[in-house]
matplotlib code that plots the C-alpha trace (Angstrom):
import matplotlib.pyplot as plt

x = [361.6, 361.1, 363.2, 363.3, 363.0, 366.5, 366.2, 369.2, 369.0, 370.6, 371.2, 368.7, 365.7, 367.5, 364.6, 362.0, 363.5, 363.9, 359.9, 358.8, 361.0, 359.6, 355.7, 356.5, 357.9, 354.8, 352.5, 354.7, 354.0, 349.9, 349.4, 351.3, 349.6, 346.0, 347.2, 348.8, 347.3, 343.6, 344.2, 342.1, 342.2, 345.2, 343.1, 343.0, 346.9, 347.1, 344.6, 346.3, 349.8, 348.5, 347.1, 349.9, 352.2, 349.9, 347.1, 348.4, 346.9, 346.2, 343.9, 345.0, 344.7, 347.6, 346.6, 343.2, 342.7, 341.8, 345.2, 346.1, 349.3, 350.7, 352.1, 352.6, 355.8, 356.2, 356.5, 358.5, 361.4, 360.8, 359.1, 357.5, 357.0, 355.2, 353.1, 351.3, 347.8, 344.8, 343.7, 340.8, 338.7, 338.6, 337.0, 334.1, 333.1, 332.7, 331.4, 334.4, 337.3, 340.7, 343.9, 345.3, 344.4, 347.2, 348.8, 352.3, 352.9, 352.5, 354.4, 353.7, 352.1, 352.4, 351.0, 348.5, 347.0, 347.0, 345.6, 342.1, 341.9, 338.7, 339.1, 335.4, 332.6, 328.7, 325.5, 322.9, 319.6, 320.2, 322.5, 326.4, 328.5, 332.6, 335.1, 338.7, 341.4, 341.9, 338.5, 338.7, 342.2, 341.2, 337.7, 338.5, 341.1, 338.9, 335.9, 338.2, 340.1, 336.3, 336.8, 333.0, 334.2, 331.8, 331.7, 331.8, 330.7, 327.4, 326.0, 328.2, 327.6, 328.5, 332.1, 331.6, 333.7, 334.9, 335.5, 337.5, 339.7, 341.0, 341.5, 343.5, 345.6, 346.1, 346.4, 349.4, 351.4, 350.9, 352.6, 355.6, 355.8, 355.6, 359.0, 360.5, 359.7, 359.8, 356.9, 357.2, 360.5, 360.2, 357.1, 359.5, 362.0, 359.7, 358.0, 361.3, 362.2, 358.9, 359.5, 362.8, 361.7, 359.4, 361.8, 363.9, 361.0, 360.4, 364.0, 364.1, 361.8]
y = [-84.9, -81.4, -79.0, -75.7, -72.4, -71.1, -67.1, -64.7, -61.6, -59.0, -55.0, -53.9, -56.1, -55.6, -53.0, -55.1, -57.8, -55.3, -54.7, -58.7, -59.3, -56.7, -57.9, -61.3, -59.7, -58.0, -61.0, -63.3, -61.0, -60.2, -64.2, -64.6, -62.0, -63.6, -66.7, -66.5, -63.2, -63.3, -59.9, -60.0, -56.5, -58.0, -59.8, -56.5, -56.2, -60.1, -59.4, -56.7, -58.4, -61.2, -59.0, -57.1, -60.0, -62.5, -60.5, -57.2, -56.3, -53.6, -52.9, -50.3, -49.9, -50.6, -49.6, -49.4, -53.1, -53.8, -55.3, -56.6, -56.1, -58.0, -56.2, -58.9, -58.4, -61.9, -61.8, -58.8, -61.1, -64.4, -64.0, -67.6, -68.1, -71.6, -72.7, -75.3, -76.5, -77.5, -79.7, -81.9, -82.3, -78.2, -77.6, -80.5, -79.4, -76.6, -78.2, -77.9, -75.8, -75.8, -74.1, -76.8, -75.9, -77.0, -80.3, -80.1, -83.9, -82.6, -80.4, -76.5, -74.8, -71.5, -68.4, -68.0, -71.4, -71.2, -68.2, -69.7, -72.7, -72.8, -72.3, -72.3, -74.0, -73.3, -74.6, -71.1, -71.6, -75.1, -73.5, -74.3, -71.0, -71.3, -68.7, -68.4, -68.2, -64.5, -63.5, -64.3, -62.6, -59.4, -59.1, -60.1, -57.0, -54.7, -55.3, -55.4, -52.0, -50.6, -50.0, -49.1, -51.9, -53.9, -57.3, -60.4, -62.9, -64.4, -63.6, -61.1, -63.4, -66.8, -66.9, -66.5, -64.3, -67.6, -69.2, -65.9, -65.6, -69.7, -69.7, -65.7, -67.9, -70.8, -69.2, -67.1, -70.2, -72.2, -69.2, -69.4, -72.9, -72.4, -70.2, -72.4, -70.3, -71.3, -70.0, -71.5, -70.6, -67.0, -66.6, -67.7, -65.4, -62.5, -62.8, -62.9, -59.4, -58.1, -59.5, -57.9, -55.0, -54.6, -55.8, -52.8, -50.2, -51.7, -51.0, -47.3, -46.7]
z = [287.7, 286.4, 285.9, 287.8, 286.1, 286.7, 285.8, 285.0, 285.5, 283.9, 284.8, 282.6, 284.3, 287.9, 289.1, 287.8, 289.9, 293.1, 292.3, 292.2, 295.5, 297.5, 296.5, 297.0, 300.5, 301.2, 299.9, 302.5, 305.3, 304.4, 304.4, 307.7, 309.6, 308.1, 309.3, 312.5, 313.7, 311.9, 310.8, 308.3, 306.6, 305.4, 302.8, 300.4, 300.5, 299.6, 296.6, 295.5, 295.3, 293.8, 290.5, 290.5, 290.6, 288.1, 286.9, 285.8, 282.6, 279.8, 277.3, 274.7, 270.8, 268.2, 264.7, 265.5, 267.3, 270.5, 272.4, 275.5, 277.2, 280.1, 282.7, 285.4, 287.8, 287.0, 283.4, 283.7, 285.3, 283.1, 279.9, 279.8, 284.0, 284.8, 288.0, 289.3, 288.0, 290.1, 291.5, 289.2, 292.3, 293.1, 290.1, 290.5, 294.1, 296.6, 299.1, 301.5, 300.2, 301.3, 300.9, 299.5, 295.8, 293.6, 292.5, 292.8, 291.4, 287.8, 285.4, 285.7, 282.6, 281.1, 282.6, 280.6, 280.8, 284.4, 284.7, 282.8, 285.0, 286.5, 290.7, 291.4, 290.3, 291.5, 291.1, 291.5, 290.8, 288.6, 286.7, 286.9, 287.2, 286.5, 288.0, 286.2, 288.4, 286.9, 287.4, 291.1, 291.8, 289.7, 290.7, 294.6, 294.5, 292.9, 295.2, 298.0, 296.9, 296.7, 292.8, 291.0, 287.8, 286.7, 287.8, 285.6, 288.4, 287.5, 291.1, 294.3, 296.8, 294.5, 296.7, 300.5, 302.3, 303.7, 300.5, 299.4, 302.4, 301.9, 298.4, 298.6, 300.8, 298.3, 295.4, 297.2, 298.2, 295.2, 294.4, 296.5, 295.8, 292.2, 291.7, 294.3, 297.8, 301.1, 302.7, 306.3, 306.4, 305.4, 307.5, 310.6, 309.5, 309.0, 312.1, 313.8, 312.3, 313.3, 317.0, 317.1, 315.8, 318.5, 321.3, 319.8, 319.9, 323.7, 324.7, 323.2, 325.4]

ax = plt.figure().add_subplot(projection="3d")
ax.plot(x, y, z, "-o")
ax.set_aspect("equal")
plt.show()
């Protein structure tokens, strides 16, 4: 049996751990009302959340070479951060994609690792065309944020807008399952808040 990650914090990382709680708070909520409400809009805020939190990165110059610094919340919090793989059989076929991307029977590997897994695999034209896991979330979030960078995916319409909403929603709760979340059982508790919240509004009236 593995191991969980058990992080300390410490005063001097305590704001960076305020910052990770409330995107994990606002990733929770974006994939609930996607799910339960089919608000779909709410795809950008779950791209966004997920680069911030995973795929945060800088490109600057030390000494004249080309560097790249990781600014993910989550390394911000826990310097070496692990999550679950994927699935073999997600990145042989695309025929029918699920949610369910992630095998949660084997260890968790490094950031870094997971973040060059391959989540989606293509055949255009007779030729095969691979998408890395940090491709897709940085790439989904800046096409969905409407930013003019240019893209690295062989071909714009390779992932459906289908495809993209099922696997936004996978890759968030192998998240939450990966540091040990309980999705369903935050998703009941946040949509509780928002029901009272609008019981309370109702009243005030």
């Amino acid at each position: 049996m593995e191991r969980k990650n058990r992080l300390v914090f410490t005063r001097s990382n305590a704001a960076a751990k305020r910052e990770f709680d409330e995107a994990i708070t606002i990733l929770e909520y974006s994939v609930m009302l996607v799910e339960l409400f089919g608000l779909e809009e709410f795809n950008n805020i779950i791209a966004g959340q997920l680069k911030l939190i995973l795929c945060e990165t800088k490109n600057t110059r030390i000494k004249r070479e080309k560097v790249t610094i990781d600014q993910s919340l989550i390394k911000k919090i826990n310097p070496n951060p692990k999550l679950y793989p994927i699935k073999d059989s997600i990145q042989m076929s695309n025929v029918h994609i699920t949610e369910d991307l992630f095998d949660y029977t084997k260890q968790r590997i490094e950031l870094k690792l997971w973040r060059n897994q391959i989540i989606y695999k293509t055949d255009i034209e007779g030729e095969i065309q691979e998408i890395k896991i940090i491709d897709f979330i940085k790439e989904t979030a800046n096409k969905i944020g409407g930013a003019q960078a240019i893209s690295s995916f062989p071909n714009k319409s390779v992932i459906s807008d289908g495809h993209t909403k099922i696997m936004l929603i996978g890759i968030a709760k192998g998240l939450f399952k990966s540091i040990g979340r309980d999705y369903k059982k935050h998703a009941s508790m946040n949509l509780s808040n928002i029901m009272q919240k609008i019981e309370q509004s109702t009243l005030g009236d």
